[in-house]
N, C-alpha and C positions, 0 to 999 in steps of 0.2 A: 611590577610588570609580569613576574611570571605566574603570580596568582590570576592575574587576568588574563594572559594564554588559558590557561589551566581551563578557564573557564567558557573562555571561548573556543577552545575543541572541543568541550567538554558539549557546549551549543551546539556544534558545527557536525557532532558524532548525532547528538538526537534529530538535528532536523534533516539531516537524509533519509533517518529511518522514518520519522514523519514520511517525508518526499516517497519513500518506498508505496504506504499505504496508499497516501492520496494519487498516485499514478493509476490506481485500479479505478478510482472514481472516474479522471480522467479519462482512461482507455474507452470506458462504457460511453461516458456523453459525448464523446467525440463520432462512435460511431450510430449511438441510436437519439441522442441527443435527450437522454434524460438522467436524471442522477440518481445514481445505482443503493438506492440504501442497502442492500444487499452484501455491499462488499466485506462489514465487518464480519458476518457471517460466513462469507467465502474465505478468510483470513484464520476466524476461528473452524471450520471444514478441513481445509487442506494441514493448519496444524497437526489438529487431534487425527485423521489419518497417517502422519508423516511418523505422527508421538508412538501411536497402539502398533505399526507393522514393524514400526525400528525395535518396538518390544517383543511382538509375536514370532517374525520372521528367525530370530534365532532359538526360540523354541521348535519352531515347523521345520526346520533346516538344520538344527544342530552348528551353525554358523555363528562362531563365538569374536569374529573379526568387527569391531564398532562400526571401523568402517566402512565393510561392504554392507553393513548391515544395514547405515543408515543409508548408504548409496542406494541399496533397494529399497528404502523403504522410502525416500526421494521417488523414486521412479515409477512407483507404483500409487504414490499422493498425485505423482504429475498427473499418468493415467484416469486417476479416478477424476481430476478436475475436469481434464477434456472429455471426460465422459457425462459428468454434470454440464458443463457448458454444452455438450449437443442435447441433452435431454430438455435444457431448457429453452435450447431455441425452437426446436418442437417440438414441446406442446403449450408453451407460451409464447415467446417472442412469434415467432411465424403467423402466430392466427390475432396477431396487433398491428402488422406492416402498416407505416400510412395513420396510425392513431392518434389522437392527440395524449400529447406529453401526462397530463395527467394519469391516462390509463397507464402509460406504461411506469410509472411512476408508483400508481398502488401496484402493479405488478410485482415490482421489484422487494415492494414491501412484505408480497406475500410470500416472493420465493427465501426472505430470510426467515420467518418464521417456519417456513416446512426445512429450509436445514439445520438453522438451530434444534431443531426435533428430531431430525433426522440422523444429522452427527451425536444426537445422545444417544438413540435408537440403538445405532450401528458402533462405536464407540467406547460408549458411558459417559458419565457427568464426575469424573474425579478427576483431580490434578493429577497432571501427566509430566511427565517432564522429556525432552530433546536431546539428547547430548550428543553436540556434533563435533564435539573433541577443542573447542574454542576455549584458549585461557581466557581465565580468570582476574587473575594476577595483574594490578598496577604497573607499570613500568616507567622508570624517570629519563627522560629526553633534554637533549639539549643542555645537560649537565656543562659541560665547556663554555657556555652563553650566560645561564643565569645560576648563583648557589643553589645547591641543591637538586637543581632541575625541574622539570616539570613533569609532574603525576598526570598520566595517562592511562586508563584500561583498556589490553590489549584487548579485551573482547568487542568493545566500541570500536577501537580502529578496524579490526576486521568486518564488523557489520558493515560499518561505515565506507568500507572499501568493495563489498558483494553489492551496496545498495547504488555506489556509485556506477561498477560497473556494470548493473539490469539496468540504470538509467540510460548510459548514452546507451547501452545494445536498444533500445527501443527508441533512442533519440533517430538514430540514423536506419532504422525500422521504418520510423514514419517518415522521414526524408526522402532515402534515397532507396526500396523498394516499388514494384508497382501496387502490392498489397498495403501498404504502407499509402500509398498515394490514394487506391482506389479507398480506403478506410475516412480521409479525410473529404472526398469527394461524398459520403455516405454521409457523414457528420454535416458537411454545407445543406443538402440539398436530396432528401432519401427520394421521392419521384422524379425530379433530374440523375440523378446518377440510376437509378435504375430504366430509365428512357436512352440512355446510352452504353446498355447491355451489361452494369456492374450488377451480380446477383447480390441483394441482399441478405438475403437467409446466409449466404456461406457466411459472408462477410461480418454479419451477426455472429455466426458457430468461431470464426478467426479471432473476434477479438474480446470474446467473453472465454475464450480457449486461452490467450495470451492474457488475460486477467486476472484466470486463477493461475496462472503458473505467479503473475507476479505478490499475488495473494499467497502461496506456499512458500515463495521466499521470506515474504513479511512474518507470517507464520511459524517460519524455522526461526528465524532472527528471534522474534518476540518470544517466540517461546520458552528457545534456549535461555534467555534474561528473564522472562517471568514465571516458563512456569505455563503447560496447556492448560489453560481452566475455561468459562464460561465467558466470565468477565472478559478475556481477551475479545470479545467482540465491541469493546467500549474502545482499544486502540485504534475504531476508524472513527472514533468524536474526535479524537486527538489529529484527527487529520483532517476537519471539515474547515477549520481555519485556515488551512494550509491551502484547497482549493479555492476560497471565498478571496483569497489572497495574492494567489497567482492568478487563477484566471481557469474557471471550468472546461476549456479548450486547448488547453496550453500545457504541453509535457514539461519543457522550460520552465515554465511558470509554476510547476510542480514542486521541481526543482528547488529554484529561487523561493519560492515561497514559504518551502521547509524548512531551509534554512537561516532563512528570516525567522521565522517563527522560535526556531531553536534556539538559536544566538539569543532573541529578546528574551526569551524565558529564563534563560539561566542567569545573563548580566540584571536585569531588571527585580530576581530572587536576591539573587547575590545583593546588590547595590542597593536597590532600594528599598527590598524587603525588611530589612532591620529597622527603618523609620515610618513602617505602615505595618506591622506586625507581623511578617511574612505571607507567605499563602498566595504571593504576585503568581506564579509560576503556573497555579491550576488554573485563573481567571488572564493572566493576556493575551493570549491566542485568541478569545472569544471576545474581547475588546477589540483587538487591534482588526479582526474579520468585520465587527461590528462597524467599526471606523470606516472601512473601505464598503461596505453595505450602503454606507446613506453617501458617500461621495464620490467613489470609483465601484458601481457595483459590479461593475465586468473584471475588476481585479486587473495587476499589472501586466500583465499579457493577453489576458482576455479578448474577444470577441463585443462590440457592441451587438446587443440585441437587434438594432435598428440595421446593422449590417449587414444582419443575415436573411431579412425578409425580403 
């Protein structure tokens, strides 16, 4: 029994951080209603920014404190997103209002390849690392319950508790806000909600603004576990299951979906990888997406197609 806790926190730590990623996919389709391949790029962006100033900053400043160090160096990644987010809503998004989804679609294709070029431009192309002071270190739980206890890394619990909470902070974002509201009004219906005075372009700048912040946190997280390199731009395939799953409209469904995902991954490795050779873990997510592709393709909270036209 405690081998299978073990395991399934062990689930329940990775698919938040899934949930983390695919929340940036979500953010976008909700408001412009296409899906942002973009985002891995915005993830690997706001890292290697957060990686190089938490390095430089106490060269430039003599600022030998980790902490303020990477505090600014936070603060100045944030900046720089919101800065990329209004650069691209003018002189992209802006001159597409009203397009069909395909355009904005290679759009989005194109703005990954000018920041993946861009973040090496400004940057470079070597492994970076994060340190945002986050152990390491195993810790045994619930020792009083079962022998032994159960093995947990405190660095998973801490992700896993920043990822929980940017989720509800954006859950009740899009609830009980009127930006929040007016973003979902955008998502239904972009010439209705703009026939009733909701401007577009901001609305666009707000929530590819609130996209890369949540891409920077994905960013720090992943980083500090892997490691800034190029490849971190692959951590958003690990997330497209996650939306095909939940539901391309649905924060919830983010959520849920991530977790779902996590949980299967690790028990299905675990359990039944030993009678099929292992290697379950890199192939279920894209089975189980596949699954819900040919028979729920709106995913479990999703939107039917047919209900939005």
């Amino acid at each position: 029994m405690a081998f299978f806790l073990e395991t399934l926190i062990g689930g329940l730590m990775a698919g938040m951080l899934y949930s983390l990623v695919a929340l940036g996919f979500v953010l976008i389709y909700k408001a412009s209603g296409v899906f942002n391949f973009a985002q891995g790029a915005m993830v690997l962006f706001a890292a290697l920014a957060m990686a190089r100033f938490a390095e430089w900053i106490p060269k430039w400043t003599g600022i030998d404190n980790p902490i303020v160090a990477n505090l600014a160096a936070f603060v100045i990644a944030g900046a720089i997103m919101f800065v990329v987010a209004w650069v691209i809503e003018r002189l992209v998004l802006r001159h597409l209002v009203n397009q069909e989804g395909a355009t904005l679609l290679m759009a989005t294709l194109g703005i990954t390849y000018f920041m993946e070029g861009l973040g090496q431009t400004l940057f470079g192309s070597d492994i970076y690392k994060i340190d945002v002071g986050m152990p390491k270190d195993p810790i045994f739980m619930l020792e009083s319950m079962f022998q032994g206890g159960i093995l947990v890394n405190k660095e998973d619990v801490i992700a896993a508790a920043i990822a929980a909470a940017l989720v509800a902070l954006l859950s009740v974002f899009f609830q009980k806000t009127s930006t929040g509201r007016a973003l979902r009004a955008v998502a239904d219906d972009h010439q209705a909600a703009q026939s009733i005075g909701i401007p577009l372009n901001r609305i666009w700048v707000i929530v590819w603004c609130v996209a890369g912040v949540v891409a920077l946190v994905a960013g720090m997280i992943w980083g500090s576990k892997l490691g800034v390199q190029f490849s971190l731009t692959t951590v958003a395939l690990r997330a497209l299951p996650v939306v095909i799953l939940g539901g391309l409209t649905s924060v919830p469904g983010a959520i849920i979906g991530g977790l779902i995902i996590g949980v299967g991954e690790k028990l299905s490795e675990v359990y039944l990888g030993p009678y099929v050779g292992g290697g379950i873990e890199i192939w279920f997510a894209y089975v189980l997406a596949l699954v819900f592709l040919l028979f729920r393709p709106q995913g479990l909270f999703g939107e039917k197609i047919i209900d939005r036209v």
